[in-house]
C-alpha positions in Angstrom: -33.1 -60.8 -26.3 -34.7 -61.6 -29.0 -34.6 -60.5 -32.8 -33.7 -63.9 -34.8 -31.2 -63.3 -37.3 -30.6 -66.3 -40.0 -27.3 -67.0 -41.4 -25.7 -69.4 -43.5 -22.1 -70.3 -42.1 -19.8 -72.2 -43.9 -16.8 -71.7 -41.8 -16.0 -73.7 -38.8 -16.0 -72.6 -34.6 -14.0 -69.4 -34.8 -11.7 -68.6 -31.8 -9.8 -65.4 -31.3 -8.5 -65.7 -27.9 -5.5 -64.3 -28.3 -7.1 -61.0 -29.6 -7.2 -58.2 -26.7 -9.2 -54.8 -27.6 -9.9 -53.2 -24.5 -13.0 -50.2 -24.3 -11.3 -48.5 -20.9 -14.7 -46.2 -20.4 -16.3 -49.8 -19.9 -13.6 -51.7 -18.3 -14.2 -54.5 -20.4 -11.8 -56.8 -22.5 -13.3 -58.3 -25.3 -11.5 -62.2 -24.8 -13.3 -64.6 -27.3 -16.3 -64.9 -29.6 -17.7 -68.0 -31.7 -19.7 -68.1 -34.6 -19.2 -66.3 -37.9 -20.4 -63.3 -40.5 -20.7 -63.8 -44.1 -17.8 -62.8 -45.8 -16.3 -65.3 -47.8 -17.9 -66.0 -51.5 -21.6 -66.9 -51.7 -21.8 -65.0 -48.4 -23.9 -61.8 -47.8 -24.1 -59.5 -45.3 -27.0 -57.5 -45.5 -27.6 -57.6 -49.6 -29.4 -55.0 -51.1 -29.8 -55.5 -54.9 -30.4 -57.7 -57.5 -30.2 -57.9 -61.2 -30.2 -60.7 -63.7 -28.5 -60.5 -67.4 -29.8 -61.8 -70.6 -27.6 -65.1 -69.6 -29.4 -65.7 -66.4 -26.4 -64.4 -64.2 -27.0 -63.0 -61.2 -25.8 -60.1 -59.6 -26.1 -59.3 -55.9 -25.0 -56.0 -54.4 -23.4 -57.7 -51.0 -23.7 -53.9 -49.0 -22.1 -54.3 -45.8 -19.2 -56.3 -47.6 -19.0 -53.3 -50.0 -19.1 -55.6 -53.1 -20.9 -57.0 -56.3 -21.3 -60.9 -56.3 -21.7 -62.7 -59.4 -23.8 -65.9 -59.4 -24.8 -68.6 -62.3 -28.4 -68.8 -62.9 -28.4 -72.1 -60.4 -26.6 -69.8 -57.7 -23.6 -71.3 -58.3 -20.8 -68.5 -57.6 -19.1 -67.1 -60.4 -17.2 -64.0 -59.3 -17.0 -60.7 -57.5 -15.4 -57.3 -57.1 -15.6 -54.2 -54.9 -14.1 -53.1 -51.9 -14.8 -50.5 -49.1 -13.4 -46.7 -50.7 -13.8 -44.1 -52.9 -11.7 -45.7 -55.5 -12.7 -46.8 -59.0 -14.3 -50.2 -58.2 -14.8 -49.1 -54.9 -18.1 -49.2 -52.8 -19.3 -47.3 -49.8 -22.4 -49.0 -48.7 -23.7 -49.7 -52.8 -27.4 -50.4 -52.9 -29.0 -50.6 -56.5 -28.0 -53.0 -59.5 -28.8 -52.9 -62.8 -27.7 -55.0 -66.2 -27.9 -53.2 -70.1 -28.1 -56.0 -73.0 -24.5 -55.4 -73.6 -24.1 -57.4 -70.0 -22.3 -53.9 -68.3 -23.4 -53.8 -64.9 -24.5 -50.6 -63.2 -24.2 -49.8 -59.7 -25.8 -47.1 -57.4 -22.5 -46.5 -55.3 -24.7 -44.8 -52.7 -22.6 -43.5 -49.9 -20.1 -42.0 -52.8 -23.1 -40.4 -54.9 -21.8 -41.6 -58.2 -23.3 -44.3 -60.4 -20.5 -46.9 -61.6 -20.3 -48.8 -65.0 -18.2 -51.8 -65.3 -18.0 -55.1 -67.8 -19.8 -58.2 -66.9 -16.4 -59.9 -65.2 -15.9 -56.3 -62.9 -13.6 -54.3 -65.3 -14.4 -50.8 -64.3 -15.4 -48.8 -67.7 -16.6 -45.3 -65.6 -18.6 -43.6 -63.4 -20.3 -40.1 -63.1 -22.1 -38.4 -60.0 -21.0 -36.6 -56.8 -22.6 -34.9 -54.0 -25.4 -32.3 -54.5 -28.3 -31.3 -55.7 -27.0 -30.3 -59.3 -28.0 -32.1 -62.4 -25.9 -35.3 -62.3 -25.4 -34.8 -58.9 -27.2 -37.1 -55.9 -27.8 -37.6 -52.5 -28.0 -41.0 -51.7 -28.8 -42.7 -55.2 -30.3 -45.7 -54.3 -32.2 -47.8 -57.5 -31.1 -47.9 -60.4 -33.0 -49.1 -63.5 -32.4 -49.2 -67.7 -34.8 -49.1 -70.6 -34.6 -51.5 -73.8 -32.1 -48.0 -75.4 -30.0 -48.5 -72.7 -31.2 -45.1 -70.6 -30.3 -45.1 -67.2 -32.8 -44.3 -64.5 -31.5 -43.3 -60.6 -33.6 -42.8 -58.0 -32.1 -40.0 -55.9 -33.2 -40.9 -52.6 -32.5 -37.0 -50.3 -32.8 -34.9 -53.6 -36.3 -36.6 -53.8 -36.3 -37.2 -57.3 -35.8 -39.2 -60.6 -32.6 -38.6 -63.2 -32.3 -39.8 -66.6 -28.9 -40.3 -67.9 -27.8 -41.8 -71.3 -25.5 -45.0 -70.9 -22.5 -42.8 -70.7 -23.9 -41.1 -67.9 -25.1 -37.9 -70.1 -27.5 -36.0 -68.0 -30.8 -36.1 -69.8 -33.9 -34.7 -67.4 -35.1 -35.2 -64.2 -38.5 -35.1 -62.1 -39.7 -35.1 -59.0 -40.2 -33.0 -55.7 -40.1 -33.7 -52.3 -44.0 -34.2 -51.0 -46.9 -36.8 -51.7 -48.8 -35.4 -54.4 -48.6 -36.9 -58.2 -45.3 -37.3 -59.5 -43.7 -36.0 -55.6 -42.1 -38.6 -54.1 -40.8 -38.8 -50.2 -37.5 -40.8 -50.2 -37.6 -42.9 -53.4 -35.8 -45.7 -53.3 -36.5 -48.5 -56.4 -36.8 -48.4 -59.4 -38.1 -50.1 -62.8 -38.9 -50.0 -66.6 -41.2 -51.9 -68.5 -41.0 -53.2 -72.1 -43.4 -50.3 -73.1 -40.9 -47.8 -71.9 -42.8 -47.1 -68.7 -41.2 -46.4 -65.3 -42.4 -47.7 -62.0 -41.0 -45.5 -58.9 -41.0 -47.0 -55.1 -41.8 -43.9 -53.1 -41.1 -45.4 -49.6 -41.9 -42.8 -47.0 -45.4 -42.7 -49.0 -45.9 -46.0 -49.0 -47.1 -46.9 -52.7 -46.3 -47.0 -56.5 -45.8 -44.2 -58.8 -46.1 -44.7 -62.3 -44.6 -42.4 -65.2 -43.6 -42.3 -69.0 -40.6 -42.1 -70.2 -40.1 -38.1 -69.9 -41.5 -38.6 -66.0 -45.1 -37.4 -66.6 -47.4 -39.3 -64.0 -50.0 -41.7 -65.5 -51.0 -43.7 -61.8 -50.3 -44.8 -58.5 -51.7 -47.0 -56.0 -51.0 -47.9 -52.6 -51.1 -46.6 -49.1 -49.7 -47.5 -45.2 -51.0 -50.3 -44.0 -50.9 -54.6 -44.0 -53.9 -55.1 -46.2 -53.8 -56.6 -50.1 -52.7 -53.9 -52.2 -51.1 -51.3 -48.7 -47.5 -51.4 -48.2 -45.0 -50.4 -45.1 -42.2 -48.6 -46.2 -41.8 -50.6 -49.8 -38.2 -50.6 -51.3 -37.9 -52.6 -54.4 -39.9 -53.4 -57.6 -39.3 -55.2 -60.5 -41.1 -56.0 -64.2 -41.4 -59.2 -65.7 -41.7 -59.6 -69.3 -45.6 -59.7 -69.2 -44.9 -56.0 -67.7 -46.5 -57.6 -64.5 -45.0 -55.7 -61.7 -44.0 -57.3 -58.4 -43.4 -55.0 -54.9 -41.1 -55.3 -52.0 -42.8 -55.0 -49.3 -40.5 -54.6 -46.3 -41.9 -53.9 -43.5 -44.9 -56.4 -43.9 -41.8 -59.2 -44.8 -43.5 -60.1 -48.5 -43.8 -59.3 -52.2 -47.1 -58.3 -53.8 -47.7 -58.7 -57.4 -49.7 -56.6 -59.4 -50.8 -55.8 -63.0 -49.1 -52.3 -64.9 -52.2 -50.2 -63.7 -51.6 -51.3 -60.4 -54.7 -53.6 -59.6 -54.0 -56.3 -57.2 -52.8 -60.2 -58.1 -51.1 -62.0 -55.3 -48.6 -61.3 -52.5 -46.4 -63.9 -50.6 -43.9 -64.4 -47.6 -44.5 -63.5 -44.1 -42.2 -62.5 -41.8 -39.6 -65.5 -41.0 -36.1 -67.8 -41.5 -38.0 -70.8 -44.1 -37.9 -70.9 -47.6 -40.6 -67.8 -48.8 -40.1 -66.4 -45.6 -38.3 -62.5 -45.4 -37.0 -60.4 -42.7 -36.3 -57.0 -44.3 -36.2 -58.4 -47.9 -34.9 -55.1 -50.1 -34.1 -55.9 -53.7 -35.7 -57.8 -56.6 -35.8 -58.8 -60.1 -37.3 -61.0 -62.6 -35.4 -63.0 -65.4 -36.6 -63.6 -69.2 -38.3 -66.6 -67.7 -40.0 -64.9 -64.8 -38.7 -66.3 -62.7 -38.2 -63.6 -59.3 -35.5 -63.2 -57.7 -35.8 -61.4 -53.9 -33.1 -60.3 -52.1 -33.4 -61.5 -48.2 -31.3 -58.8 -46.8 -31.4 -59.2 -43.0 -31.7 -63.4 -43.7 -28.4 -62.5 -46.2 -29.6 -64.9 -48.9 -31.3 -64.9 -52.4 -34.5 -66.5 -52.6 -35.8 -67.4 -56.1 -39.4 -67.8 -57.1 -41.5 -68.9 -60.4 -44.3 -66.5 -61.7 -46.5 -67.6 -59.4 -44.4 -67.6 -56.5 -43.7 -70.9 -56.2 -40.1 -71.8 -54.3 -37.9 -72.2 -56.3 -34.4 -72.5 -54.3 -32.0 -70.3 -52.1 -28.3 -69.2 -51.8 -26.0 -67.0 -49.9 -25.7 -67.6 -46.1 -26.9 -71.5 -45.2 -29.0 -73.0 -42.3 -25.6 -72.9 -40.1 -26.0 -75.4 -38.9 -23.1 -77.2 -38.1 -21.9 -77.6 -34.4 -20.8 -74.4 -33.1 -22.2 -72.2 -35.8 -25.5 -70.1 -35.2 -29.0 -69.4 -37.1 -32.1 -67.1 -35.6 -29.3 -66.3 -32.2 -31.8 -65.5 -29.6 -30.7 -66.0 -26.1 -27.6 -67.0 -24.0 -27.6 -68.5 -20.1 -24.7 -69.6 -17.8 -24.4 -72.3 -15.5 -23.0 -72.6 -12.0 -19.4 -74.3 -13.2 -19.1 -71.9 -16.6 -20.6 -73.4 -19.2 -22.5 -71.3 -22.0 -26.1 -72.3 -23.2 -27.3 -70.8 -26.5 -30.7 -70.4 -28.2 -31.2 -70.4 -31.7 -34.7 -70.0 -33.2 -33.4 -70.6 -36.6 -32.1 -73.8 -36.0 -34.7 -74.6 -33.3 -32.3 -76.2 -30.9 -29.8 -75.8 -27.9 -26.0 -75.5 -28.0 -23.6 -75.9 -25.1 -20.3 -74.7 -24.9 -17.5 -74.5 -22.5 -16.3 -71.1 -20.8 -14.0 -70.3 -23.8 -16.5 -71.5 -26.6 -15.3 -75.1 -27.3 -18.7 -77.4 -28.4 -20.3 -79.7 -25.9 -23.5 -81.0 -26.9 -26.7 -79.6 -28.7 -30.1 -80.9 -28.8 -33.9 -80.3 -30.5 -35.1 -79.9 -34.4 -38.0 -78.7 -35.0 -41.3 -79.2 -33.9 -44.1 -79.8 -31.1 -43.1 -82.5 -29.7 -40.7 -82.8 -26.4 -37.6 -81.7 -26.9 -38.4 -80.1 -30.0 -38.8 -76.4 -30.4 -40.3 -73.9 -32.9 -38.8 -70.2 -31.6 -36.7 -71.1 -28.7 -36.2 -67.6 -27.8 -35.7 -67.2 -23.8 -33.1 -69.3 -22.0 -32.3 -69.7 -18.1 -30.2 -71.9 -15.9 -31.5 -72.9 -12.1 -29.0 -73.4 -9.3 -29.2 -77.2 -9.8 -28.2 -76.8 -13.6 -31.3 -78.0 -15.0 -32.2 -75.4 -18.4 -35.6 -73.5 -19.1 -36.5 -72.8 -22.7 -39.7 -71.1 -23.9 -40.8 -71.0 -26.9 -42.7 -68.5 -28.6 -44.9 -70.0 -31.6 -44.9 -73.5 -29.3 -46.6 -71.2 -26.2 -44.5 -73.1 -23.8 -41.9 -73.8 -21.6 -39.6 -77.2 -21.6 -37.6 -78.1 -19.0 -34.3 -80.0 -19.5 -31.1 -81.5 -17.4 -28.2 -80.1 -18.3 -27.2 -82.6 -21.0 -30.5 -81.7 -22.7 -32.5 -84.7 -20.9 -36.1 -83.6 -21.1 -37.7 -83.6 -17.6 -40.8 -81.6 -18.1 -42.7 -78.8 -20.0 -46.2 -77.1 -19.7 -48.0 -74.1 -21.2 -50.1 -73.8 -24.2 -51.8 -71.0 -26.3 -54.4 -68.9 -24.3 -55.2 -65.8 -22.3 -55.8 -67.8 -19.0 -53.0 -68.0 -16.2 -50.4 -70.5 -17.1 -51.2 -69.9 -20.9 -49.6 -67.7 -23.7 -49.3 -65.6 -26.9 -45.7 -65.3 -27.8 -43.6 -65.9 -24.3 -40.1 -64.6 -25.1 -38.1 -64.1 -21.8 -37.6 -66.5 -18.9 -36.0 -66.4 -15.2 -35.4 -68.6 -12.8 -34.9 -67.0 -8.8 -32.8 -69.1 -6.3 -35.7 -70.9 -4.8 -36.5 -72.2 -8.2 -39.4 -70.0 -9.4 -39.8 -69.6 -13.2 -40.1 -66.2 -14.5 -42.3 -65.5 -17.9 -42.4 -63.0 -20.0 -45.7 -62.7 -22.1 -45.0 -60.3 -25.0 -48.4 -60.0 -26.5 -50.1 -60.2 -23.6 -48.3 -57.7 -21.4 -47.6 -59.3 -18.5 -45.1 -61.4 -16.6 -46.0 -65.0 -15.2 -44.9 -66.9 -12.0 -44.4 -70.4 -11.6 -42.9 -72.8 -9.1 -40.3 -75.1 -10.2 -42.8 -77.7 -11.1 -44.6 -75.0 -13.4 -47.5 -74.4 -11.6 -48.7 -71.4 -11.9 -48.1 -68.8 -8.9 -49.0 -65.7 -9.7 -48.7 -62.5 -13.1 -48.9 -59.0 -12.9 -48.7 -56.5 -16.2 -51.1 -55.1 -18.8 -51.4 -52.6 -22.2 -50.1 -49.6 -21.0 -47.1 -47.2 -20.3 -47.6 -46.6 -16.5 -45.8 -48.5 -14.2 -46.2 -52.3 -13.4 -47.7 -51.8 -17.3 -46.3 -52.9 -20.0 -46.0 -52.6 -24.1 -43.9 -55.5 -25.6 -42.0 -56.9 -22.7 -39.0 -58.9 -23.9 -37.0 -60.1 -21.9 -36.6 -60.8 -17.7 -33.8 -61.1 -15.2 -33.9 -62.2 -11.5 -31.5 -60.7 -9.2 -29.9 -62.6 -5.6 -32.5 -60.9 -3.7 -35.2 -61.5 -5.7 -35.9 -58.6 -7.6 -37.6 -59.1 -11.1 -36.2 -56.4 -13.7 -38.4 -56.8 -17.0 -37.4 -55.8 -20.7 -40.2 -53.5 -21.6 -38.6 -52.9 -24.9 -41.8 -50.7 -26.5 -41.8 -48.2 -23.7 -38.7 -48.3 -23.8 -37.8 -49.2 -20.4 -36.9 -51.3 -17.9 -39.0 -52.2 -14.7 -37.8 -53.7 -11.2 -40.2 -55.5 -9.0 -40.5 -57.5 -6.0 -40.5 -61.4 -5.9 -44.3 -60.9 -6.2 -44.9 -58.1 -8.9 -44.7 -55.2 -6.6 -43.4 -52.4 -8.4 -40.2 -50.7 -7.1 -38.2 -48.5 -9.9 -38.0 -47.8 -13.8 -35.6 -46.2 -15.7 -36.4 -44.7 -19.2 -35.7 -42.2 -21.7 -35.9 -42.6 -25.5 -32.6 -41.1 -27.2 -29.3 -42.9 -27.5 -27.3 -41.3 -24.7 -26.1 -42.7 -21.6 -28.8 -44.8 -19.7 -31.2 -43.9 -22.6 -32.9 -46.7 -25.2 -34.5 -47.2 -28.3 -34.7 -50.2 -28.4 -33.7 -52.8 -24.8 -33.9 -56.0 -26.0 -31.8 -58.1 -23.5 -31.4 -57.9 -19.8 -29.0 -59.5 -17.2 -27.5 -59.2 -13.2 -24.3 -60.0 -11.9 -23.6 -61.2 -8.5 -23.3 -57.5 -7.2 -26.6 -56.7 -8.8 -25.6 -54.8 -11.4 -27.9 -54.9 -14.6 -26.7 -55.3 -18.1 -28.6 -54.2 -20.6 -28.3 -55.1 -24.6 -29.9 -52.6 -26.8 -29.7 -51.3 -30.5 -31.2 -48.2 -32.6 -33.1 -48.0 -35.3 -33.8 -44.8 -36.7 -37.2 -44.4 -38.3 -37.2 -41.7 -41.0 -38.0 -41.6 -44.0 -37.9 -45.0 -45.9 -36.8 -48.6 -44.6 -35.6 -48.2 -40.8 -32.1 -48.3 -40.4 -29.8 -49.7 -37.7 -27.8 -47.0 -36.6 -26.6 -48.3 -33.1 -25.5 -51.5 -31.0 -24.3 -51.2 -27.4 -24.5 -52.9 -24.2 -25.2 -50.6 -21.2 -24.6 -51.7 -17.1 -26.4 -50.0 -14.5 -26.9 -49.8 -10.6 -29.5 -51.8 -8.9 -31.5 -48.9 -8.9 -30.8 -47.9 -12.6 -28.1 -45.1 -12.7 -25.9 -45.2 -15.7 -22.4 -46.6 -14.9 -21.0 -47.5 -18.0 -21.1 -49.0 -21.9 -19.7 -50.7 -24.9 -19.7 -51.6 -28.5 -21.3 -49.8 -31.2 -22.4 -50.8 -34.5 -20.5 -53.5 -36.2 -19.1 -56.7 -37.4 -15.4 -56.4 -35.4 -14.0 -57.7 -32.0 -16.5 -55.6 -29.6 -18.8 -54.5 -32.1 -21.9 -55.6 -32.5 -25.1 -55.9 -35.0 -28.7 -56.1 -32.6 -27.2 -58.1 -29.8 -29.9 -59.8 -27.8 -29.9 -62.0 -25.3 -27.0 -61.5 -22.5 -25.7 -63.4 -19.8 -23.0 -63.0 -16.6 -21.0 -65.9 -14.8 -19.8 -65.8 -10.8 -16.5 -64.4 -12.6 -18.8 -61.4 -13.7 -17.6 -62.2 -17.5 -20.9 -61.1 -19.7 -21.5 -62.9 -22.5 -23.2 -61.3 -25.4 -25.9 -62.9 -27.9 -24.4 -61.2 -31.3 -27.8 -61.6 -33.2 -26.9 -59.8 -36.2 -23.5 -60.8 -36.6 -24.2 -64.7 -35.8 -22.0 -65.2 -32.9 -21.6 -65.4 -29.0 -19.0 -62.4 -27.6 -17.5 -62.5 -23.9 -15.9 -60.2 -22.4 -14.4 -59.6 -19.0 -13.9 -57.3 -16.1 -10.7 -55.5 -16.5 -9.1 -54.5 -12.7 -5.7 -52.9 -13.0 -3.5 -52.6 -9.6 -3.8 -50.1 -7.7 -0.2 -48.0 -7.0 2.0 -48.5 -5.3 0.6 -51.6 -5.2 1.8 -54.3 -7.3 -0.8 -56.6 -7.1 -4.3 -56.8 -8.3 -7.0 -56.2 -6.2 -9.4 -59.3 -5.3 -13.3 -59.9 -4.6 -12.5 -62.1 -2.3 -16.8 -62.9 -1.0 -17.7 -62.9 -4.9 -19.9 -60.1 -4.6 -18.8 -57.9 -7.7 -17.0 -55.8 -5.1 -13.1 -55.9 -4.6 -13.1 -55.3 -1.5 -9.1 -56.2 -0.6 -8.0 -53.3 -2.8 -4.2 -54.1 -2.3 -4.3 -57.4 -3.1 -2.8 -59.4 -0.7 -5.6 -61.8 0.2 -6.7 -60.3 3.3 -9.4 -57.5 3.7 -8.1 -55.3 6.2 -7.4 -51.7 7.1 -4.7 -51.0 4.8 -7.4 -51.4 2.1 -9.0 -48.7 3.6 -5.8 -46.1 3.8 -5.4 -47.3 0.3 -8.6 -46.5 -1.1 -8.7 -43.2 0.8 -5.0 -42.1 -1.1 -6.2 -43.3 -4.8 -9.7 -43.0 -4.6 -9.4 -40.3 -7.7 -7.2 -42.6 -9.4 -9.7 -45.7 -8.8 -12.4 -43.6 -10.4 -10.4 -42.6 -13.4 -8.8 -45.8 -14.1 -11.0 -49.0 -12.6 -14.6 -50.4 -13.6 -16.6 -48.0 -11.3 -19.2 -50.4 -10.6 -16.2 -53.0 -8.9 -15.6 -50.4 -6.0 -18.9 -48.9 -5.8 -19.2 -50.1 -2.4 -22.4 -48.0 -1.9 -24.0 -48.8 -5.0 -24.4 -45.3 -6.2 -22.7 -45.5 -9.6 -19.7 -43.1 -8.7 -16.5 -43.3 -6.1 -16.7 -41.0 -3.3 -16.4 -40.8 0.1 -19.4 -42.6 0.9 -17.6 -45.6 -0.8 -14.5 -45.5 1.9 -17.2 -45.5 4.7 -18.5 -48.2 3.4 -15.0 -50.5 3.0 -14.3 -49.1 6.2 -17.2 -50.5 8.3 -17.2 -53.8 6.5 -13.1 -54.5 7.2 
């Protein structure tokens, strides 16, 4: 479950049913998905930098569409250019912008190593740079910055240093070392000049603000790790105004700091959010002849503009999507017992419903405190009866709802006590009606009976078992079994109906059965567990996201198969969250990142010489009449016995894992065997 993701969607319900891409390690067909990325013009996906010219255009460096877009100074779009390659005009993963007074545009073309030069409509005038560690060579350039003679600074983000170049891309001198003394920097990422010729370096990894002259001799810094005024987490982009008042990305504390050009302390703003001054992961900025700032909202893919003082000003790029059927802040998903898909958007604060193939039913809630409002809906569940659970994390509480989206009920409030919270995120409801809680900041998991009083919790700080750091999300299995989300560990935890604790499986890498980050969790009707989870990889600068996959497990926790990686295509996906399995055992897939709901079925082939598919014929998960024919007899058996190598190379394992192992053997024709 659970990161909110904000987009702005002007396209309409998407539907790609025809579309069949099939992962065969996985056994699972990707058949529909709803929602939409930002692609089309004015749309972003994951923007990185931002530069204005003398005429108040904008330009946005759109990364993951591997273009430049060109705005007026209201927003209004203008133009763009770019594609994914190594061609002139071509981008791989661009980062940095910058404008000269001529209005030429300058772009740090990171992934090729080359700095490109182009006219203010696109036209491609050159480019210099490759790989290495050569003069004119880079390693990841990242910012880019010019002075009032039209000198072009690149930070060189692995080479771990600054390059002058003159405005034909003449090599002029460089500076810097890797390390964190005066005038080292550790993974440099932005860049600016000031109208006295000054240059202001972000060094991320160090967490503060170099300052040098024009030939790169130090004169000050300031800054170090932390969340107080003046400390930064991994910083990434600064900007100049024309009062040489310098303002700071601050990306991993979501906000911009201002200071003065010897670094002492002015104001900061933005927190960590979806609402206008809000970031998540904000990367670029830049300030026009006005001062006005402009920030670039990368992971909310929009442009947030500012006055001097850090007023609000106005926004662009993806909208509140918020039209039926398109997403903002995706945090959950939840089926009911005829098929139909619930989804949770924080962003939007409400409820959608949609049928089994992702037509719009109904919606309901805004935001707010009041009933059948919502401010962070992040956890969604279903009860046998088809009424709907939603907690909500800022509102401490839990609503209860028909399945129209009649409100019957809620309780809960902010609080250490039992039946009180600090940031609930996952719910569950068992098949006796008991609610399920988890209690991120506390640590612990809540019970309630299906009139929400209070039952029983069990958890605390640790990383032993039945403890808990960050727990995110829960799941309630047919017998009862409670598997929590303990996405800091990184884990997850099964326990009885009343917190007893049974099994864990974790290991921190980004193999099979391993995490980084679990964020959603799910059973079927066999009692497998499905488990969304994505990487990030912490090294040196802003984290990256380097991995997106949905893993399925045994009861117990042993590995059985997964899908998806990193991605925006059929299958792919960008930090999915919450996930969800019908009767049919189809999963459905919160696609946080990407805006949209993914489903994808169980693919069973027949068995030879058989021509017919094999059937679960109890709904159990297990496909137990292996020949098809509608009956679950001994020829099963004799049939299973002369393919079993076949059925483990060519079916989903876990569907004739009759022993619940995670692998076909023997044991598995027993099992048929004495069940016939």
């Amino acid at each position: 479950m659970r990161s909110s993701y904000f987009l702005y969607i002007f396209c309409i319900l998407l539907l790609c049913c025809s579309v069949q891409v099939v992962w065969a390690e996985g056994g699972y067909v990707y058949t529909t998905q709803w929602g939409s990325s930002g692609s089309g013009d004015g749309q972003f996906n994951q923007p990185s930098g931002v530069a204005v010219d003398s005429d108040g255009n904008i330009y946005v460096v759109d990364t993951n569409n591997f273009r430049i877009q060109k705005f007026n100074a209201t927003g209004g779009f203008t133009t763009q250019w770019g594609g994914s390659g190594p061609g002139d005009g071509q981008f791989n993963n661009p980062e940095g912008v910058a404008v000269d007074n001529n209005g030429n545009v300058y772009i740090a073309d990171r992934d090729n190593n080359r700095i490109q030069k182009f006219n203010s409509s696109g036209g491609f005038l050159m480019k210099w740079g490759s790989i290495g560690s050569g003069d004119g060579q880079f390693n990841q350039p990242s910012g880019v910055a010019l002075d009032s003679a039209g000198n072009v600074y690149v930070t060189d983000k692995q080479n771990n240093r600054i390059q002058k170049f003159n405005s034909s891309g003449g090599f002029l001198m460089k500076w810097g070392s890797e390390g964190s003394g005066d005038g080292q920097v550790h993974w440099p990422s932005g860049v600016a000049v000031d109208n006295t010729g000054s240059v202001y370096v972000v060094d991320s990894y160090n967490h503060r603000i170099q300052k040098f002259n024009a030939t790169g001799g130090f004169i000050t810094k300031w800054g170090s790790e932390g969340t107080g005024d003046g400390q930064f987490k991994s910083p990434t982009g600064v900007a100049v105004d024309s009062v040489n008042n310098v303002y700071v990305v601050d990306t991993g504390n979501d906000r911009i700091q201002k200071f003065n050009s010897s670094g002492g302390f002015i104001t900061t703003g933005g927190s960590f959010g979806h609402g206008d001054g809000q970031f998540w992961s904000p990367e670029g900025i830049t300030a026009d002849s006005a001062n006005n700032v402009y920030v670039v909202d990368t992971l909310n893919d929009r442009i947030q503009k500012f006055n001097a003082t850090g007023g609000f000003i106005t926004k662009w790029g993806s909208a509140l999507g918020s039209f039926d059927g398109q997403f903002s802040g995706l945090s959950d998903v939840a089926v009911d017992s005829t098929g139909n898909v619930y989804v949770a958007e924080s962003g939007n604060c409400r409820i959608q419903k949609f049928n089994a193939t992702g037509g719009f039913i109904t919606k309901w809630g805004s935001e707010g405190s009041g009933d059948g409002q919502f401010n962070g809906p992040t956890g969604i569940a279903v009860d046998s009866a088809d009424n709907v659970y939603v907690v909500e994390i800022w509102n401490c509480r839990i609503q209860k709802f028909n399945s129209t989206g009649g409100f019957l009920m809620k309780w809960g409030s902010y609080g250490s006590g039992d039946g009180q919270f600090n940031k609930p995120s996952g719910i569950a409801v068992d098949s006796a009606g008991n609610i399920y809680v988890t209690d991120a900041n506390k640590c612990q998991v809540q019970k309630f009976d299906q009139n929400g009083t209070f039952v029983t919790q069990w958890g605390s700080f640790g990383t032993g078992d039945e403890q808990f750091f960050y727990p995110n999300d829960i799941t309630v299995d047919n017998a009862g079994n409670v598997y929590v989300v303990d996405s800091d560990n990184p884990r997850i935890q099964k326990f009885n109906s009343t917190g007893g604790f049974i099994t864990k499986w974790d290991s921190f890498s980004t193999g099979n059965g391993q995490f980084n980050r679990p964020c959603g969790v799910a059973v079927d009707s066999a009692g497998n567990v499905y488990v969304t989870c994505f990487q990030i990889l912490y090294t040196c600068g802003p984290p990256e996201l380097i991995q997106s996959r949905v893993q399925k497990f045994t009861p117990n926790g042993t590995f059985i198969t997964e899908w998806g990686s990193l991605g925006s295509g059929d299958g792919q996906f960008n930090r999915p969250s919450g996930v969800a399995v019908d009767s049919a055992g189809n999963v459905y897939v919160a696609d946080s990142g990407n805006n949209r709901i993914q489903k994808f079925a169980l693919v069973i082939t027949p068995v030879p010489p058989s021509g017919n598919t094999p059937l679960d014929l109890n709904h159990d998960g297990l496909y137990e009449d292996i020949n098809g024919d509608g009956i679950a007899d001994f020829n099963d058996v004799v049939l299973f016995f002369n393919q079993m190598d076949w059925i483990a190379e060519n079916e989903p394992i876990s569907a004739f894992d009759f022993n619940r192992n995670g692998q076909i053997d023997f044991n598995d024709i027993v099992m048929l065997f004495n069940e016939q």
